[in-house]
PLY file of the C-alpha trace (Angstrom):
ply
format ascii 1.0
element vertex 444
property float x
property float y
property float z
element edge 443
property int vertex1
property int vertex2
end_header
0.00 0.00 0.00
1.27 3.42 -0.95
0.99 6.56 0.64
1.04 9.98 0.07
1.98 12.30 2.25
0.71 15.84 2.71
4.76 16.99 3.18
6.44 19.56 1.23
9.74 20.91 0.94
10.30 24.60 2.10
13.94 25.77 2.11
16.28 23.81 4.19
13.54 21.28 5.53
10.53 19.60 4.44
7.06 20.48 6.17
3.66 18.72 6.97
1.23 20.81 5.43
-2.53 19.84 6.81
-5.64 20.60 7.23
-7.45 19.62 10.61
-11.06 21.17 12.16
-10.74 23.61 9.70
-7.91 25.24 10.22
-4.78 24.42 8.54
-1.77 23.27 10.25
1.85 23.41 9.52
4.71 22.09 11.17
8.07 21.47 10.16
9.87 18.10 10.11
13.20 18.98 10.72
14.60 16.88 8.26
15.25 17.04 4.35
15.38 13.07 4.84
12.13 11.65 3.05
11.93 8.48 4.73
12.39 9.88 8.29
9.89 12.93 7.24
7.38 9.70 6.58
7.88 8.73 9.77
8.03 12.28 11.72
4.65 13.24 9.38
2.91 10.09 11.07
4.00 10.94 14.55
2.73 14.33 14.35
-0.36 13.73 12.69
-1.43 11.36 14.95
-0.75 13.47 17.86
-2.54 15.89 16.58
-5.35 13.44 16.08
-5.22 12.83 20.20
-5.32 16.46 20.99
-1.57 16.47 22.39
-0.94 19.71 20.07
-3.02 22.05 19.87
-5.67 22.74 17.33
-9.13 24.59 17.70
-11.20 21.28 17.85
-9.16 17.93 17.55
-10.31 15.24 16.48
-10.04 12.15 18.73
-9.21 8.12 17.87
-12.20 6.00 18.60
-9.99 4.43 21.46
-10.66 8.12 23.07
-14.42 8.04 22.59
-16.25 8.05 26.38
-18.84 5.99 27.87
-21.60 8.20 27.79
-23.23 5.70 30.32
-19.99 5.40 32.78
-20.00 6.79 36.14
-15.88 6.95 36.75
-15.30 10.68 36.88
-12.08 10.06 35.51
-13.79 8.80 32.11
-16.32 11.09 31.92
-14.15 14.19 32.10
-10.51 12.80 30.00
-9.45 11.18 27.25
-8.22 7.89 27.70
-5.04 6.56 26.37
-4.85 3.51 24.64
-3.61 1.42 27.99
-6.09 2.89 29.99
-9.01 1.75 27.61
-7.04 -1.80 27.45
-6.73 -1.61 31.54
-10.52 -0.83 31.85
-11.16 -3.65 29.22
-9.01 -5.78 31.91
-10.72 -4.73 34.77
-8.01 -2.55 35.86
-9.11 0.19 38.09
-8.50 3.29 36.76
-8.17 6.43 38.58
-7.04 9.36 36.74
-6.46 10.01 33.11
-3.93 12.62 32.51
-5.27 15.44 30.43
-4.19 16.00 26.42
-1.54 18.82 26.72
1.44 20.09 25.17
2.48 20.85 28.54
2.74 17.27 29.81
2.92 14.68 26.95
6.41 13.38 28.59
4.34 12.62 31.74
1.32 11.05 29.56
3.97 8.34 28.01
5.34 8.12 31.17
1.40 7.20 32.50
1.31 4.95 29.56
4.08 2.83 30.59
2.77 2.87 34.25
-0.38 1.16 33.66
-0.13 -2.46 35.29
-2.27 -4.74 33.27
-3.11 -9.00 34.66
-0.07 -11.08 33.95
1.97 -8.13 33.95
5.64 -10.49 34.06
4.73 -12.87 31.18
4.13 -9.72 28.79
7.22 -8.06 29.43
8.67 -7.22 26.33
12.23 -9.70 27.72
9.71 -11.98 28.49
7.82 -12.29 25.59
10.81 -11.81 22.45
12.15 -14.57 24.29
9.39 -16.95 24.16
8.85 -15.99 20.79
12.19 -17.57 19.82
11.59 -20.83 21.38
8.34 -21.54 19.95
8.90 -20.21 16.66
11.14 -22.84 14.22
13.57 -20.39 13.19
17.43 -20.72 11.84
19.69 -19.77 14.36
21.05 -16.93 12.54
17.40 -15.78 12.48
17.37 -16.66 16.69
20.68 -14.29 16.61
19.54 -11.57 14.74
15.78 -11.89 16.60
18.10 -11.94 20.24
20.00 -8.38 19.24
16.28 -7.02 18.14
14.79 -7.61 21.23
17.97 -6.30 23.52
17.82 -3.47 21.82
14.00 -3.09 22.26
14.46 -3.49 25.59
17.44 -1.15 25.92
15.63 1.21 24.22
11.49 0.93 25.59
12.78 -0.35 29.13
11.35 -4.08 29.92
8.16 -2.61 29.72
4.22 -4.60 29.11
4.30 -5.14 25.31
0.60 -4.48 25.53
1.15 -1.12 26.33
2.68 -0.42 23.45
1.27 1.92 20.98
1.92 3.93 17.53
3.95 6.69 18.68
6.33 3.88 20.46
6.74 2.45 16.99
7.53 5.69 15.66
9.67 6.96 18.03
11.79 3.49 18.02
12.00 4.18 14.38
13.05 7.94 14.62
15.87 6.34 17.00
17.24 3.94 14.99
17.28 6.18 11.72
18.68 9.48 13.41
20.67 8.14 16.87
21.88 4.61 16.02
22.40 5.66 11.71
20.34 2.05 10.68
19.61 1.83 6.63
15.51 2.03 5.95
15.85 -1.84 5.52
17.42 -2.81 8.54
14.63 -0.63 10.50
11.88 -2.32 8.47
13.45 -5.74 9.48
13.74 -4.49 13.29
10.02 -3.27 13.41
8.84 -6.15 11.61
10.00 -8.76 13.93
8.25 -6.62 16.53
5.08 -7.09 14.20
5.27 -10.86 14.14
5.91 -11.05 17.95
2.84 -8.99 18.62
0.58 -10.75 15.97
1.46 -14.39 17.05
0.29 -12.84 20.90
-2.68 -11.46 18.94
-3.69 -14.93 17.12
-3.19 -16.68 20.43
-5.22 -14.37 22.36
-2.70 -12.68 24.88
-3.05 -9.36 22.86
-6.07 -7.22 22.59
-4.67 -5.57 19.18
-4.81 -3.98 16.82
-1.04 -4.29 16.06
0.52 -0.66 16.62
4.06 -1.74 14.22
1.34 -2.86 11.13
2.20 -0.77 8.12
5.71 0.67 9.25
7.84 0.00 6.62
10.04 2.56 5.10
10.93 0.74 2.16
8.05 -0.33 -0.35
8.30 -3.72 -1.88
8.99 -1.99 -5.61
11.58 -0.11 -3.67
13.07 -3.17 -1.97
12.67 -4.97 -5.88
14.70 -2.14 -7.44
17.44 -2.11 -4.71
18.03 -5.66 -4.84
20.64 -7.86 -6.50
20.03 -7.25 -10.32
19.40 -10.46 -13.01
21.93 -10.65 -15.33
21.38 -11.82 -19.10
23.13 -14.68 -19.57
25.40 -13.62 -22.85
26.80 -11.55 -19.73
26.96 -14.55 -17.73
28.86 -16.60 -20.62
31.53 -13.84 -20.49
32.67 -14.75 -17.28
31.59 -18.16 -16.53
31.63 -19.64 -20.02
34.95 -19.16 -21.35
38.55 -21.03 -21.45
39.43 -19.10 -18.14
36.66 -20.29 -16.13
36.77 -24.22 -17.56
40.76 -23.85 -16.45
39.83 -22.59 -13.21
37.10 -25.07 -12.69
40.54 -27.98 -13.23
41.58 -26.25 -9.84
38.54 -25.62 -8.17
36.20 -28.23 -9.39
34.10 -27.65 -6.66
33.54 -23.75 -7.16
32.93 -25.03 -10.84
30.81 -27.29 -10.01
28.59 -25.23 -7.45
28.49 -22.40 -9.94
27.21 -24.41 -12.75
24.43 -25.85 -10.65
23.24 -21.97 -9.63
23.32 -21.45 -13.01
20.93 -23.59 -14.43
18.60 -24.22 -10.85
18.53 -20.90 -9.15
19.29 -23.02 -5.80
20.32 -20.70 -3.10
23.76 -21.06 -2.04
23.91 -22.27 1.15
21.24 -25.76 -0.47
24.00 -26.39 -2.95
26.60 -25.86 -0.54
25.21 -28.34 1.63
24.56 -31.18 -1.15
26.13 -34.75 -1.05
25.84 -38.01 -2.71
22.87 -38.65 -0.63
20.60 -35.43 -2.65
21.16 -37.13 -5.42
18.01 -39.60 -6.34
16.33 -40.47 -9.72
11.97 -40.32 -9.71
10.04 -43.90 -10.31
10.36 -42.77 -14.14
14.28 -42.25 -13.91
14.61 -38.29 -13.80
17.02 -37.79 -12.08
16.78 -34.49 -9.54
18.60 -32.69 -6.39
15.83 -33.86 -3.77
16.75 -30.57 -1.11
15.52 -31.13 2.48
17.40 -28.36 4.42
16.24 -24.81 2.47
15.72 -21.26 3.92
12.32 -21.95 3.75
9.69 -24.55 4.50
8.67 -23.96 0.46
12.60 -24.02 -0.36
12.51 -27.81 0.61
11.34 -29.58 -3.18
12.89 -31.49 -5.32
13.98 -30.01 -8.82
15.22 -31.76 -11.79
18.84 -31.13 -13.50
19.96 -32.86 -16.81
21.99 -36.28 -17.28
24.75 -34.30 -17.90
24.81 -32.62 -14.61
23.52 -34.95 -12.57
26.23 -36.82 -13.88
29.11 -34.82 -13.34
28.18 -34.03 -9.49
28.10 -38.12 -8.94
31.24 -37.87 -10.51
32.61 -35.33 -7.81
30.97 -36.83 -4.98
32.59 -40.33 -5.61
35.74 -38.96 -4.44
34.15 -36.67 -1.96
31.93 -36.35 0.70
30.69 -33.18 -0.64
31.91 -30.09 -1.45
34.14 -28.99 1.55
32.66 -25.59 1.96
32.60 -24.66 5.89
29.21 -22.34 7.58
29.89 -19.55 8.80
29.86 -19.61 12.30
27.09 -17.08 13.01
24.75 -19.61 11.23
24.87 -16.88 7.89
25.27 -19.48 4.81
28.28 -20.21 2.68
28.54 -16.88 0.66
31.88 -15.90 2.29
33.29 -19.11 1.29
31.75 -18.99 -2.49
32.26 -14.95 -3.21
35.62 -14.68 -2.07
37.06 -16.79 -4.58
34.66 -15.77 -7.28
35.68 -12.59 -6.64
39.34 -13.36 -6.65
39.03 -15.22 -10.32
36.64 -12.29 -11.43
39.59 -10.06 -10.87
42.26 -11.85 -12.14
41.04 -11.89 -15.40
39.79 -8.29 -15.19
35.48 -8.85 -15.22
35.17 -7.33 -11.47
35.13 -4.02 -12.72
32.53 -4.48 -15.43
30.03 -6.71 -13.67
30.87 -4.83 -9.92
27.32 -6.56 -8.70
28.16 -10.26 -9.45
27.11 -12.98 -6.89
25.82 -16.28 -6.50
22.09 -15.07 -5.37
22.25 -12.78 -8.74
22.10 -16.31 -10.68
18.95 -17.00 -9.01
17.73 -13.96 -10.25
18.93 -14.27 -14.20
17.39 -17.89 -13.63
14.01 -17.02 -12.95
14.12 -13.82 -15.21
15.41 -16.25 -18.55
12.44 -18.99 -17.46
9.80 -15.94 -17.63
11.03 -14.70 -20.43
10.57 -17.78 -22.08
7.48 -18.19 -21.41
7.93 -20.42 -18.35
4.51 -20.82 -16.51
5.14 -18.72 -12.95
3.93 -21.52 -10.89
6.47 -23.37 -12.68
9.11 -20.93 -11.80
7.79 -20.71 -8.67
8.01 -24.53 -7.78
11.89 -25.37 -9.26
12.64 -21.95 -7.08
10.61 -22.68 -3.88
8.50 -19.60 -4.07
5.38 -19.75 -1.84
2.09 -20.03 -4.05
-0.77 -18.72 -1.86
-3.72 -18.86 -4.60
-6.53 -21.04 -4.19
-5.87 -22.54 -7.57
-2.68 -23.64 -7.63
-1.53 -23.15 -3.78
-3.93 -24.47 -1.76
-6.24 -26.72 -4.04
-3.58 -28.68 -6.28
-0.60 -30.85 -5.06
2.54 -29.16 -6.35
3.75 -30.47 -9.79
5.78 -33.55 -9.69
9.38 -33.75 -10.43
9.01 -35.38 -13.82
6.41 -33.02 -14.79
8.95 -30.12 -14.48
11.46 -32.08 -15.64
9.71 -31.66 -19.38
8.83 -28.40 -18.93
12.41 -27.03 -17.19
14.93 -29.49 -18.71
15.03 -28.25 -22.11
15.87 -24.93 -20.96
18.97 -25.97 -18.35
20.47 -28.18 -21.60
20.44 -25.44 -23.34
22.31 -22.79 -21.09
24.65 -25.80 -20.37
25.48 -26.05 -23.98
25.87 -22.11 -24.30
27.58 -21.83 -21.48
29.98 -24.22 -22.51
29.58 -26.66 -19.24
32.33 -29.61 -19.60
33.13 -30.88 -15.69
37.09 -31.49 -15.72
38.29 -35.23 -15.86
39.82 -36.62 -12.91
42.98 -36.95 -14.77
43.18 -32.92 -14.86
41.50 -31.82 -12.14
43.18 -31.57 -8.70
40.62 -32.22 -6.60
41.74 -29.94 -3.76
39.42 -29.24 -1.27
41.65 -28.89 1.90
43.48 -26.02 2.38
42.70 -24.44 -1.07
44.34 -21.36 -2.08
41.63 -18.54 -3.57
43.09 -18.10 -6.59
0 1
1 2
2 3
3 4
4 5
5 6
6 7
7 8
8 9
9 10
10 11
11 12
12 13
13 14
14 15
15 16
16 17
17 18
18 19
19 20
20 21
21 22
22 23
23 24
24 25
25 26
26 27
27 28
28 29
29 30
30 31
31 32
32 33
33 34
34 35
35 36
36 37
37 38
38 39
39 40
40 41
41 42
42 43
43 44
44 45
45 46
46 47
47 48
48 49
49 50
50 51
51 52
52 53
53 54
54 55
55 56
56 57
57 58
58 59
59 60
60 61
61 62
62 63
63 64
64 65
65 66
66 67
67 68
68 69
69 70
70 71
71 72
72 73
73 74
74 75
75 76
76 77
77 78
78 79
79 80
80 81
81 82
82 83
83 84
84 85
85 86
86 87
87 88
88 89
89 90
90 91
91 92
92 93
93 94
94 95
95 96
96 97
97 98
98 99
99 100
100 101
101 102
102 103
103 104
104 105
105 106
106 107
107 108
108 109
109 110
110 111
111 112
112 113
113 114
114 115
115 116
116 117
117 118
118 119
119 120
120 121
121 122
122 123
123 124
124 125
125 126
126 127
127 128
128 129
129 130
130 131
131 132
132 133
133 134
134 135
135 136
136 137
137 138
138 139
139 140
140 141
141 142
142 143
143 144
144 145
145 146
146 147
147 148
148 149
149 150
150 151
151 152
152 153
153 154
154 155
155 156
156 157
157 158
158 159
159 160
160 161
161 162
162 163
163 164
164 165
165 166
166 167
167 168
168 169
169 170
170 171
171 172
172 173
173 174
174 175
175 176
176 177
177 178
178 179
179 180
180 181
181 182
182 183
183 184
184 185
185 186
186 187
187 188
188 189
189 190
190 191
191 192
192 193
193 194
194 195
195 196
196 197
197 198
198 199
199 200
200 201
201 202
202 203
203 204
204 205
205 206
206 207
207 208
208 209
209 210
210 211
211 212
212 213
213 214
214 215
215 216
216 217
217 218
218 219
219 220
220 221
221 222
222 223
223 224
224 225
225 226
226 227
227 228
228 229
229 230
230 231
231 232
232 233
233 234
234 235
235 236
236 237
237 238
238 239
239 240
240 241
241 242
242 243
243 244
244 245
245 246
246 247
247 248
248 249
249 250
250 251
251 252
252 253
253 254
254 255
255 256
256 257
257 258
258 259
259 260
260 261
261 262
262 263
263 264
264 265
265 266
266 267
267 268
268 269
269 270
270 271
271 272
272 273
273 274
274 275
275 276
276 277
277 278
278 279
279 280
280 281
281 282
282 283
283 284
284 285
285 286
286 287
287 288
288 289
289 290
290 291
291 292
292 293
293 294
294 295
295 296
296 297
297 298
298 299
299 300
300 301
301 302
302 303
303 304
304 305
305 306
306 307
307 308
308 309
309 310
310 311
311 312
312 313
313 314
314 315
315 316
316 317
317 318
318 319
319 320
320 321
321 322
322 323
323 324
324 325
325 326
326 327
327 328
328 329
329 330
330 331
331 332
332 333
333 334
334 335
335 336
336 337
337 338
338 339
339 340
340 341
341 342
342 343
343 344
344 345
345 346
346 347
347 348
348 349
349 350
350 351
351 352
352 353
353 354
354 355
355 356
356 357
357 358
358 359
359 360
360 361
361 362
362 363
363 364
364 365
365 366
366 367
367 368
368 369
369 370
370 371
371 372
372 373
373 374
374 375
375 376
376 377
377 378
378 379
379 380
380 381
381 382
382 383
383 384
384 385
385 386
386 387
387 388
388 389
389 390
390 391
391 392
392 393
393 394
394 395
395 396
396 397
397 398
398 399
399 400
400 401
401 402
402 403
403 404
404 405
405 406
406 407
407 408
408 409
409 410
410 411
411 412
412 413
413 414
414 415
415 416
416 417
417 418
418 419
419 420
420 421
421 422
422 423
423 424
424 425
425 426
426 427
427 428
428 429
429 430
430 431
431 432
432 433
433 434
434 435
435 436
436 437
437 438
438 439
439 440
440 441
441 442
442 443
């Protein structure tokens, strides 16, 4: 969902320009940054929603509408914030509500934070992001980045009820990490994101009264995140570097780098699945297709079976007869095998002089140029979407209709990979020539 914002730049800032009750209503931002301007416009607007600046006749959030039937005093004659409405809805006694003021909106967050609502311990926010990682299946470099989230939550909100958490929190956590601690727009949009999916797992399980005060935070819109992101490459460009004398040569040294890149190439596996493979992935279907059969994925839809040609197949049972797979080591912070793939890619890429033309090469970009040359030939999406282990939510295909079988995408996928195998010139080095070292390799 896009939005536009009533924000306009005037001299060395940019300024909300609304208007509220009738009258209009300027503020500055402060900032000639857009993306912190988004979130400074937000902040502002919806205090001036809740009355905390003033305007001649301020409109209130229907979490501030009163009880024309209630006889607490305190109701009747103040706002309530969003805890005290969640308190009352508790059966929390409540017995003051601090008035709407410019004067004292420190003291209202302040109140905010105070409130004390039933199973007050469970809900702290230490509490709860910690819960959150043991019942969640996650990847533990998913538990370590969730772990430095949540400290730095805590650090930052105090080990406050996560139920008393509201919009302006959000915001202001966001201002913080933009302005004070320098994050990217991305790395904020991952940070309040995780606090989305903690608060909307307590919200499908009941232990949150919602609505979800980090929904519709991001910074970064998905056709911004598309356009940032690692670029396809045609493959003619691809040929240049991996389908020439230099690379075959290398590939006599590093059979294994060969081997992995090839398999990128004409799959679109993600790095760390190939890194991982061993005799054992290999399998042919009932019909005799043979296929990579991938049980340990980033995702639960990364885990599929995808079909590779004879010639392939045949090559990696050729490599894994000697070894017991490809000798790659994890980084230890649980983040893949890129490290241990780019670094020498990069090191033959500037050898021969290609890291200055294609500056954005990687392995994930050949999952990219995969998927793009299927399209583009007129590959079926839920086709790409099953040989890349895309998540198909549609009724039709996703939720209706067992996924395709490996032989079926065998005929319709096949033909392509033989075909950027032949153009790319793929010929695994005999065991006479090749070297075979995978201990203590040198990266170039």
């Amino acid at each position: 969902m896009h939005i536009q914002f009533p924000v306009y730049r005037r001299g060395n800032t940019l300024v909300l320009h609304v208007r509220i009750a009738g009258r209009q209503v300027k503020r500055s931002l402060r900032t000639l940054d857009p993306n912190l301007a988004k979130v400074r416009a937000t902040q502002m607007l919806g205090a001036l929603m809740a009355g905390e600046l003033a305007i001649t006749q301020p409109a209130t959030h229907a979490w501030s509408a009163v009880n024309p039937q209630s006889t607490d005093a305190a109701i009747q004659q103040d706002l309530l914030t969003p805890e005290q409405a969640l308190a009352i809805a508790c059966s929390v006694p409540v017995t003051s509500a601090p008035s709407m003021n410019a004067g004292n909106s420190s003291q209202n967050r302040l109140g905010r934070r105070g409130v004390k609502l039933p199973d007050h311990e469970k809900h702290q926010l230490a509490a709860v992001f910690s819960e959150y990682g043991q019942i969640k299946k996650l990847r533990q470099v998913t538990k370590n980045d969730y772990a430095s989230y949540g400290k730095e939550m805590v650090e930052f909100w105090g080990n406050r009820d996560i139920r008393t958490l509201v919009e302006r929190d959000i915001s202001d956590l966001i201002i913080h990490l933009r302005s004070a601690a320098g994050n990217d727009p991305r790395t904020i949009d991952n940070k309040t994101g995780y606090v989305r999916a903690v608060i909307n797992f307590l919200v499908k399980h009941g232990r949150h009264p919602g609505p979800n005060p980090a929904s519709d935070k991001n910074l970064v819109s998905k056709r911004e995140k598309r356009k940032a992101g690692t670029k396809p490459f045609a493959y003619n460009d691809l040929k240049v570097v991996f389908g020439g004398d230099e690379f075959r040569h290398y590939g006599g040294q590093r059979p294994e780098i060969y081997l992995i890149c090839m398999v990128g190439l004409v799959t679109g596996m993600r790095v760390s699945s190939v890194a991982r493979l061993t005799a054992v992935d290999l399998k042919r279907s009932m019909h005799g297709t043979p296929y990579i059969d991938i049980s340990n994925d980033k995702t639960i839809a990364g885990n599929r079976d995808i079909p590779i040609p004879e010639l392939l197949f045949n090559a990696l049972g050729q490599f894994f007869d000697d070894h017991d797979g490809f000798g790659l080591q994890e980084r230890e912070d649980g983040k893949g095998y890129s490290d241990q793939l780019n670094k020498p890619l990069k090191a033959f890429m500037k050898v021969h002089g290609y890291d200055k033309r294609y500056t954005k090469m990687s392995f994930h970009a050949f999952r990219k140029s995969f998927n793009q040359h299927l399209l583009t030939n007129k590959v079926e999406r839920y086709i790409c979407g099953a040989i890349l282990g895309h998540v198909d939510e549609s009724m039709t295909t996703g939720v209706y209709a067992d996924p395709p079988s490996v032989d079926f995408l065998a005929e319709k996928i096949c033909p392509k990979q033989i075909e950027l195998l032949q153009y790319l010139g793929f010929g695994y080095p005999s065991k006479e020539t090749s070297q075979h070292r995978i201990k203590g390799q040198s990266d170039d």
